[in-house]
N, C-alpha and C positions, 0 to 999 in steps of 0.2 A: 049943086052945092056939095062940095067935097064935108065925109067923114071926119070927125076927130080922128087922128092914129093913135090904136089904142096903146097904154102904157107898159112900155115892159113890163115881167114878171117881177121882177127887182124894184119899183117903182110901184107897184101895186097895194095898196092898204092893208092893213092887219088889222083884225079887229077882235074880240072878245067872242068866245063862243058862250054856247047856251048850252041847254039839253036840248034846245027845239033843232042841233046841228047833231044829233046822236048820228043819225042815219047815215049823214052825210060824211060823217068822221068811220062810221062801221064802213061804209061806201069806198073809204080812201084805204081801213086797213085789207079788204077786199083787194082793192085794184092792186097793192102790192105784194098778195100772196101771204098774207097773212090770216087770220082767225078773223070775224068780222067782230065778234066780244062785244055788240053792242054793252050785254052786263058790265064789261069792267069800263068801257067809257063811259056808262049809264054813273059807275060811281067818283071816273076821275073828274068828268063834268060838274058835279056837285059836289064833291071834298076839293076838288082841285079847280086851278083858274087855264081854261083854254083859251087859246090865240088859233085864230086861221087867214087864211088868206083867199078869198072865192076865185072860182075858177070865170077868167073873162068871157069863155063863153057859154057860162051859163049853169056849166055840168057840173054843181058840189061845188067840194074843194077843189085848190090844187093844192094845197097844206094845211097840216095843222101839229099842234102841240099841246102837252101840257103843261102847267107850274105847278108843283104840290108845295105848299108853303107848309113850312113849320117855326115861324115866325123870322124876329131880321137873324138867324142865326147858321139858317140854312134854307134852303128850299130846292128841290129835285126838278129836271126837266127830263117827261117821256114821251112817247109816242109820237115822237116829230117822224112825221114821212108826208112826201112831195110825192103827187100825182106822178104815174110813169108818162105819160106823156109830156109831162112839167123836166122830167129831170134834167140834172146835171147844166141847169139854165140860172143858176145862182139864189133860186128862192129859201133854199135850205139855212143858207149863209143869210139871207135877209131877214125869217123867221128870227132866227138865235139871235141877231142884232138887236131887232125888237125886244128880246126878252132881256137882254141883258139891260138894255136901255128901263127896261118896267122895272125888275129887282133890286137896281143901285146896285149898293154897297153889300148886299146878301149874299152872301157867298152860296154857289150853285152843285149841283152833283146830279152826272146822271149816269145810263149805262150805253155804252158807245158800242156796235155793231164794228164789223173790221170794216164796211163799207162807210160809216161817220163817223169813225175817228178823226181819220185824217182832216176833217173840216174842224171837227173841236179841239184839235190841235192847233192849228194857227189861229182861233176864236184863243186859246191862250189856259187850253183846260189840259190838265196833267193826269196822267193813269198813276191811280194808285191800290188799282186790286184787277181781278175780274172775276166772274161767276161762268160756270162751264153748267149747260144744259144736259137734264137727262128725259130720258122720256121711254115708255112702255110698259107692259103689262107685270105689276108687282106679285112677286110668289113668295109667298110666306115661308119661313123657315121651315124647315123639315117640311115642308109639301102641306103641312095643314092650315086651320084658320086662323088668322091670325089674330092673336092675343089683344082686348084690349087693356091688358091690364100691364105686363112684363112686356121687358126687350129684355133679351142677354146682356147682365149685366148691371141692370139697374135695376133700386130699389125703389123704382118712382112709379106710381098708377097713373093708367088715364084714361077720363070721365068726359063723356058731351061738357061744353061748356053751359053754365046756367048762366040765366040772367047778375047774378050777385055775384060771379066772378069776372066780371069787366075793369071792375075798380081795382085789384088785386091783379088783372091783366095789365093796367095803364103802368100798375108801380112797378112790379116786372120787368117792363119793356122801358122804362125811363134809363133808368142807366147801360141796359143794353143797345140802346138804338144812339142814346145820347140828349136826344132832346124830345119831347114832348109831342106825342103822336096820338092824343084821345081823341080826336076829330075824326081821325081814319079806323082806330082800333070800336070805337062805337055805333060804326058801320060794319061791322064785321060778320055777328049775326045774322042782318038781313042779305049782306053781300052773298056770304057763304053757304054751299051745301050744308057744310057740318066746319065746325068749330069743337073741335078738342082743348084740355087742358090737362099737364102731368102735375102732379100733385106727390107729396111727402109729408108723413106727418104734419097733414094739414096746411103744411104751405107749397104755395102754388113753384114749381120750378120751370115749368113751360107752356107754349100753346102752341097752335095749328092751325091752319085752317086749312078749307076745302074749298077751290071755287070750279065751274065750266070754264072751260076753252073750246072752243069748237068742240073736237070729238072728244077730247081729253078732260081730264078733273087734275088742275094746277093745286102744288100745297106750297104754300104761303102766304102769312109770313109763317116761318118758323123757327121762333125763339126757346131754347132750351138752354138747362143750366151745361150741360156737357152731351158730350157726343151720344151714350146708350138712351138716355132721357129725350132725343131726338129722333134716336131710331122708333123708341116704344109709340111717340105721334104720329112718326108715317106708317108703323104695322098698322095703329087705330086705323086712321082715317081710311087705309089701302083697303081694310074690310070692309065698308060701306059701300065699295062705287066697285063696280064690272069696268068701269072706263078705263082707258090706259091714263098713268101719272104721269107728270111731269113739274119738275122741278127746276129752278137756277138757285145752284149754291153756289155761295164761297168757297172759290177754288182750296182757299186755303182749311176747306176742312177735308181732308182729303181719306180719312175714314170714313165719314158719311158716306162719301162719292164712291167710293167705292168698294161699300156695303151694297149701297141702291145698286150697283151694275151686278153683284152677286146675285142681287133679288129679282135679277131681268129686264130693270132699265138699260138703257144705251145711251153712251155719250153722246151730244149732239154739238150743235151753236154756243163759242165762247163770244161772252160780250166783257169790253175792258170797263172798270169802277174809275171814273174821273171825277174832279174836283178843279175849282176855279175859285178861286179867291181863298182858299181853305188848304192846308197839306196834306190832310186825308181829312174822312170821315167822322165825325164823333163817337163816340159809345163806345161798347163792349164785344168787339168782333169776334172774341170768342164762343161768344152765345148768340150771336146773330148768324143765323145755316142761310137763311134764305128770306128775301124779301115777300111784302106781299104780290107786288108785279115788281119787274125793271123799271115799270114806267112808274114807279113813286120813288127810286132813290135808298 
């Protein structure tokens, strides 16, 4: 009695991840040389809705993805990566199918590698920014510790965040992001190392955070009212961790970027900002330096 012949990869079901698929998704950022970050799919798992696709024979994935919904007005797609074994076999293009098919009429945005562009291109998704990678060991100005209170130039303090600035964190980040992110920002606390916030005559002008990467400690998101009041977050946070930083900014702040390479970061990985159904982004790109991961949008 002859086997069913099993179904192509393209052909093969998609179905809804869990947390109980953490391993398997850390498993798949592994196999493509990336961080395994169980931690941050531990939290796009649970703020966010994942898709995968199981491997036929047997091993994990061969794919997966996430959706970070921010109602019908947007929603982000990250951490799409296909088994090396899988590649270049069509499943990538079948995942995104699927998702676009789930979202409707949502218009989408995510951060496109130079190797997935080209697929999100003919999916019908348009670049409208990108973010340029730094990463290494941060040295404080003039060689000492660095300040949590001053950056050159600003008249802003900044304090660990407390429990009673989250609310004051939401209204902040509403017109800088654009749309409504308290789902993710009250995760943030438990997400992060440390959570900073810059502060002025009592009102709040920015935040921080601090999360693991592998060997690294990631900051983001980080939202400030202007460039010094961004820098004064990352001296914070740089003082707490021995790890090397790393950051994705907007290309388009290009002080920042390159303050941080003074301070001993290095340029790294540009990824392009695309949009699908939408001509760019919402919010206040002036005050948005950097996401909390690429893979929320």
């Amino acid at each position: 009695m002859h086997s069913p012949s099993p179904l192509p990869l393209v052909d093969l079901p998609v179905r809804r991840l869990t947390r109980g698929d953490l391993v398997s998704c850390a498993d798949l950022s592994e196999d493509r040389g990336w961080p395994r970050d169980e931690h941050r799919w531990g939290l796009l798992l649970s703020a966010g809705t994942g898709y995968g696709i199981d491997d036929p024979d047997g091993k994990g994935l061969a794919a997966a993805c996430v959706v970070m919904s921010y109602g019908p007005r947007l929603a982000a797609v990250g951490m799409l990566l296909v088994a090396g074994r899988h590649a270049r076999q069509g499943i990538a293009r079948r995942l995104m199918r699927h998702v676009l098919e789930e979202v409707g009429p949502t218009p989408l945005a995510l951060y496109a590698t130079p190797e997935g562009q080209p697929l999100y291109e003919k999916l019908g998704f348009a670049q409208v920014g990108r973010t340029e990678r730094v990463l290494g060991r941060f040295r404080a100005e003039d060689g000492g510790a660095a300040s949590p209170a001053v950056a050159r130039g600003s008249a802003a303090t900044t304090r660990p965040a407390a429990a009673d600035d989250l609310q004051a964190m939401v209204r902040l980040d509403l017109p800088v992001f654009g749309i409504d992110r308290t789902h993710l920002i009250a995760r943030l606390p438990a997400f992060s190392d440390r959570l900073q916030v810059a502060e002025e005559n009592g009102e709040l002008t920015g935040y921080a955070a601090l999360w693991p990467s592998g060997d690294a400690h990631v900051v983001g998101p980080l939202v400030a009212r202007d460039t010094a009041t961004a820098k004064a977050l990352v001296t914070a946070l740089a003082a707490t961790t021995d790890r090397p930083l790393r950051a994705d900014v907007d290309a388009r702040h290009e002080e920042l970027l390159g303050w941080l390479v003074e301070r001993g970061l290095e340029p790294g990985s540009r990824t392009a900002v695309m949009t699908y159904g939408i001509e760019d982004l919402p919010g206040d790109a002036s005050r948005r330096f950097a996401p909390l991961t690429i893979a929320t949008g």
